[in-house]
C-alpha positions as CSV (number, residue, x, y, z in Angstrom):
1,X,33.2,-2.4,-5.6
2,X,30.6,-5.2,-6.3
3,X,28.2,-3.5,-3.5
4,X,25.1,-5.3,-4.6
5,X,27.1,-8.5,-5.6
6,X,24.5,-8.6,-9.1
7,X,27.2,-9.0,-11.6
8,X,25.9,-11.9,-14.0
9,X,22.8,-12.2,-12.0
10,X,19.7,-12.8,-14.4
11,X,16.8,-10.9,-13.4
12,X,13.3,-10.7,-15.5
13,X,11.4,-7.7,-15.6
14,X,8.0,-7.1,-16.7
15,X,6.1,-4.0,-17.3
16,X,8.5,-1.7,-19.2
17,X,6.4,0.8,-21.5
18,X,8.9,3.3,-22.1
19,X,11.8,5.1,-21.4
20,X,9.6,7.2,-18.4
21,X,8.3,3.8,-16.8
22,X,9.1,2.6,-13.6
23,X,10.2,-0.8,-15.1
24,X,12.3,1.0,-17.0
25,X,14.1,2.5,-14.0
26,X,14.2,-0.5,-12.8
27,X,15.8,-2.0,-15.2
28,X,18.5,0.5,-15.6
29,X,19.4,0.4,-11.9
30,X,19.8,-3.2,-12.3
31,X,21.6,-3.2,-15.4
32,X,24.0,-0.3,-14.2
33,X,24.6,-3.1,-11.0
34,X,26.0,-5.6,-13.7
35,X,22.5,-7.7,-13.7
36,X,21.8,-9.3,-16.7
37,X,18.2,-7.8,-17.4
38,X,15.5,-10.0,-19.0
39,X,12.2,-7.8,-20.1
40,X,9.1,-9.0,-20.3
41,X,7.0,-6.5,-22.2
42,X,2.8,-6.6,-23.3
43,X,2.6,-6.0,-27.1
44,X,5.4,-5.5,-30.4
45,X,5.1,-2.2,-30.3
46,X,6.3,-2.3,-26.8
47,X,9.2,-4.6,-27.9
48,X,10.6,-2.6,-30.4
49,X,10.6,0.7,-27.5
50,X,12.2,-1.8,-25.0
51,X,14.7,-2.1,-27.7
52,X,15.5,1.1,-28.7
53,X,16.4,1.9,-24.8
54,X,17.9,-1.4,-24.3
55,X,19.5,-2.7,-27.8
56,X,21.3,-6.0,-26.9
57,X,18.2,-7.0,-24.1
58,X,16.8,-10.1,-24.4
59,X,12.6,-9.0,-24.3
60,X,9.9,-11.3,-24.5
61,X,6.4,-10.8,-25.0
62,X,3.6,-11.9,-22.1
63,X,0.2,-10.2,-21.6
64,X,-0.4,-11.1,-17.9
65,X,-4.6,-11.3,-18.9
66,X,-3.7,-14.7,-20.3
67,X,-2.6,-17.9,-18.2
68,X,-1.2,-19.6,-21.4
69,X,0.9,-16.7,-22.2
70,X,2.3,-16.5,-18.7
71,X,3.2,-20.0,-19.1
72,X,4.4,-19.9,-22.6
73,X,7.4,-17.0,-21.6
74,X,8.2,-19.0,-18.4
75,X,9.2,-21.9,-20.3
76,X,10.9,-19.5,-23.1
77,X,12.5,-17.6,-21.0
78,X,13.9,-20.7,-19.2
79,X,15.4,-22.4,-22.1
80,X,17.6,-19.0,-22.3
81,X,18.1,-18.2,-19.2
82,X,17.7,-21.9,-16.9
83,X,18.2,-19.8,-13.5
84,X,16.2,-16.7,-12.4
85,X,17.8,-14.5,-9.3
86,X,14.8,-11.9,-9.5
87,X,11.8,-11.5,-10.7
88,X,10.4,-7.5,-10.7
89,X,6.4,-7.2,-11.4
90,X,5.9,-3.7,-12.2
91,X,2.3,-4.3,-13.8
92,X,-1.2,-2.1,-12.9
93,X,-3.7,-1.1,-15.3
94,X,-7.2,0.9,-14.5
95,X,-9.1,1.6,-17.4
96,X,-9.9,5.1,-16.8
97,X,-11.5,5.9,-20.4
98,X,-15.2,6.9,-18.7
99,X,-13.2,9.1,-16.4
100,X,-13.0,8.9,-12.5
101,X,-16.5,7.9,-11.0
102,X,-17.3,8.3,-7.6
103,X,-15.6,4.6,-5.9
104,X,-19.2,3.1,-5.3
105,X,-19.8,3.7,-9.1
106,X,-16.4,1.3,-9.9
107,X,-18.2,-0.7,-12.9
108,X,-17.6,-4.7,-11.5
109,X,-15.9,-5.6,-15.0
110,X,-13.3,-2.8,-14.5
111,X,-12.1,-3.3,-11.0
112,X,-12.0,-7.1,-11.8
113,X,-9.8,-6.8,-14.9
114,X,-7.4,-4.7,-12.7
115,X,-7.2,-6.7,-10.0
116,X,-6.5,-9.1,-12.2
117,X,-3.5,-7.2,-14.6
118,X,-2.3,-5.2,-11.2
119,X,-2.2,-8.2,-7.9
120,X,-3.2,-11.9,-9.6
121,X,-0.4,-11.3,-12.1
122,X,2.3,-11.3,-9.3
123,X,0.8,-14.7,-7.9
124,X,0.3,-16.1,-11.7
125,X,4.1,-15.3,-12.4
126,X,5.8,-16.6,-9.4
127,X,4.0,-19.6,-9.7
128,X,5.3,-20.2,-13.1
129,X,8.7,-18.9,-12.4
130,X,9.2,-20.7,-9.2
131,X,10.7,-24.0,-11.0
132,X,13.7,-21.8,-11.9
133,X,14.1,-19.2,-9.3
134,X,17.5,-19.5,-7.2
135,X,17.1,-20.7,-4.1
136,X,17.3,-17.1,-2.7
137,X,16.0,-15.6,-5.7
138,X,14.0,-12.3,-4.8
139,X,10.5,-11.1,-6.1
140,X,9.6,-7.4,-6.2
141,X,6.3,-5.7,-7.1
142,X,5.6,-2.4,-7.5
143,X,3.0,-0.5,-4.6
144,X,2.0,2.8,-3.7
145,X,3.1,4.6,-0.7
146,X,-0.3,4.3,1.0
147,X,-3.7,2.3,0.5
148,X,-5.2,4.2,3.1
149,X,-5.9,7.8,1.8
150,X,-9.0,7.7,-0.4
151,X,-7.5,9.8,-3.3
152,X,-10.4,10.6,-5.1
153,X,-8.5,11.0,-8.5
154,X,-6.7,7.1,-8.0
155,X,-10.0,5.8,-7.5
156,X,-10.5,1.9,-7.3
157,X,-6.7,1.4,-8.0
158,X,-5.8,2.2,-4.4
159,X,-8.2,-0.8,-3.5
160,X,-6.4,-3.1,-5.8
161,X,-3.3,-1.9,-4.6
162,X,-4.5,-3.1,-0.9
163,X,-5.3,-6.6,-2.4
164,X,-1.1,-6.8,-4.1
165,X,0.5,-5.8,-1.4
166,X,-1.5,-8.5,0.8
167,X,-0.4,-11.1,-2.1
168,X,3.1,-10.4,-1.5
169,X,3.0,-11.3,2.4
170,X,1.2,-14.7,1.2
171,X,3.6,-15.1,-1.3
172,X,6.2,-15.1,1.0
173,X,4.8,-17.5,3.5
174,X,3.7,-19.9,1.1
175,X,6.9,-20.1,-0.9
176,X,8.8,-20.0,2.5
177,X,7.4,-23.8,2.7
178,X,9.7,-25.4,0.6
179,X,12.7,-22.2,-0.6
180,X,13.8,-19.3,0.5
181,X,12.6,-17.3,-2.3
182,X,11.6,-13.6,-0.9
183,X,8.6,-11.3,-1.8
184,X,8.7,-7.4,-1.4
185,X,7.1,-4.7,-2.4
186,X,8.2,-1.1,-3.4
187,X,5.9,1.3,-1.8
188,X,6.1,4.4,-4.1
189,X,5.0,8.1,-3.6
190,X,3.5,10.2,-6.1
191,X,5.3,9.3,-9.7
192,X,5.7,11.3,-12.9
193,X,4.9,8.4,-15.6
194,X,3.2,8.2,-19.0
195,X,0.9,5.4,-16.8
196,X,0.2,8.4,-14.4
197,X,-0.6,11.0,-16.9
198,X,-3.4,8.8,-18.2
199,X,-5.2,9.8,-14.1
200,X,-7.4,12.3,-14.6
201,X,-6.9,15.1,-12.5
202,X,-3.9,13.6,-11.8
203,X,-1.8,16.2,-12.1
204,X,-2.9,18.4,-9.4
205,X,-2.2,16.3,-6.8
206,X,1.6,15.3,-7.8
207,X,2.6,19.1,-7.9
208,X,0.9,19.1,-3.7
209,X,2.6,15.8,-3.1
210,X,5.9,17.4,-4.7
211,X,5.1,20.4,-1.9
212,X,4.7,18.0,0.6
213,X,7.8,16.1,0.7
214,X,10.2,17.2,2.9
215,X,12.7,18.3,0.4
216,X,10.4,20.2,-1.7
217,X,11.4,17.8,-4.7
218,X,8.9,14.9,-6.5
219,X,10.3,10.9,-6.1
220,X,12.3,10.2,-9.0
221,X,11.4,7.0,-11.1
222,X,14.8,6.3,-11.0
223,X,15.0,6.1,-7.1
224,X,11.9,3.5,-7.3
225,X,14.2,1.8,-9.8
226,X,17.3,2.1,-7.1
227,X,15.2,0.5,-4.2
228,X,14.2,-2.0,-6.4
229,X,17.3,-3.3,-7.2
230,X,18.4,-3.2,-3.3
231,X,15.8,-5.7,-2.6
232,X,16.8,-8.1,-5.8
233,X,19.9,-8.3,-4.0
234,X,21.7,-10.3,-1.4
235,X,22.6,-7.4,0.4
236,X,18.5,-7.0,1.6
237,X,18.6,-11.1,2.3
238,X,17.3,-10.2,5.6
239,X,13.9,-8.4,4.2
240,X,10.8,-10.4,3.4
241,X,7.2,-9.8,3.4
242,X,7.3,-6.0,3.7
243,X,6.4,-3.1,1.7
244,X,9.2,-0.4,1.4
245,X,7.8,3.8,1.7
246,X,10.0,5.5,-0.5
247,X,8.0,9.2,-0.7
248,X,10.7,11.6,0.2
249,X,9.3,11.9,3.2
250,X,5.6,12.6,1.7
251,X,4.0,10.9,4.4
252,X,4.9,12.6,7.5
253,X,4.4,16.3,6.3
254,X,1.0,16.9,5.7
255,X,0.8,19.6,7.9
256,X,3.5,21.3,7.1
257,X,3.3,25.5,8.0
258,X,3.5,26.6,4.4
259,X,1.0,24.1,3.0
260,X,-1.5,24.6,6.1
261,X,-1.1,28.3,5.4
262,X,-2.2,27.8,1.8
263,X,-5.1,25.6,2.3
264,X,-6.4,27.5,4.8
265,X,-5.8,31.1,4.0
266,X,-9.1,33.4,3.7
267,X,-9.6,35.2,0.1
């Protein structure tokens, strides 16, 4: 049964790195639905990994930094593919190569180039996708499960991450003026990516967030990639505008006995 009803839907997805990416979950979930997957990757070297995991994909190449290249793969993609049911952004860069400073140390040309890569993109994409979206095409972006707790180790991506998941509830009212195009985002716990494992310290606080989900068990890139593909479909037509927590329960279990007991047990 047809549950999602994507069979010989066309859906383009940017982001995919490799086979431990979100975008790549993404793009399995929706491939294993019967969408036909677009990718959208950054570089050649990316292309020929998007290939390897995906052989008979159709991947273009679009580095979000630059306007003409957004507008260059629109139009490609659109002589291939004239009608676009979804669009996932699964995009975010920090450049942490100084390691993590203290926030109020955030050097201004870093935090602008990721607030450009991470939130602009979404806006600079769906503006040059919109001429062939569906009329109930969906758009969804990739979040975090909360842009309130100051993790030290996430530093001024958190911020940024504030700043996209505003653009998507803007998104969603301005395109509501003339379509009925919809915007969500995917609000993910703690992940275990190649993107994350470039954090520093970053480790340390996945194995606690593991620990603090109520089934004892880290969020699965491929659950991401699930909910994703819920929200390209019909069946969440009635969803716009929101961010989606999917943390395995994360969020409500901070003070659970056992990890209370740890934290607070005298040496």
């Amino acid at each position: 049964m047809d549950f999602l009803r994507l069979e010989g839907k066309t859906v383009v997805v940017f982001g995919l790195a490799n086979k431990h990416s979100v975008a790549c979950a993404c793009a399995r979930s929706l491939r294993e639905a019967g969408a036909n997957v677009v990718l959208v990757v950054r570089s050649e070297d990316r292309r020929a990994t998007a290939l390897k995991i995906f052989p008979d994909a159709d991947v273009f190449l679009c580095d979000v930094e630059h306007q003409d290249q957004i507008e260059a793969v629109a139009k490609a993609i659109g002589q291939r593919h004239p009608v676009i049911h979804g669009l996932v952004h699964s995009i975010a860069f920090a450049n942490y190569s100084q390691g993590v400073k203290p926030f109020h140390e955030t050097p201004r040309e870093d935090f602008l180039q990721s607030l450009n890569i991470s939130c602009f993109s979404l806006i600079a994409l769906a503006s040059a996708f919109k001429p062939l979206f569906d009329p109930d095409a969906s758009v969804v972006t990739i979040s975090i499960s909360t842009t309130r707790m100051a993790a030290e180790q996430y530093g001024y991506m958190a911020p940024v991450k504030a700043a996209l998941d505003s653009a998507v509830v803007f998104l969603a009212k301005s395109f509501s003026a003339s379509s009925r195009v919809r915007f969500n985002a995917v609000c993910a716990g703690l992940l275990k990516t190649s993107a994350s494992a470039g954090i520093p310290g970053y480790l340390k606080p996945y194995m606690f967030a593991e620990q603090a989900t109520l089934r004892r068990q880290a969020l699965k890139t491929s659950e991401v990639g699930d909910l994703a593909a819920f929200l390209i479909s019909e069946r969440s037509s009635g969803i716009n505008a929101q961010g989606i927590v999917i943390d395995a329960g994360m969020g409500v279990n901070y003070f659970d006995a056992s990890i209370v007991e740890k934290a607070t047990r005298l040496e």
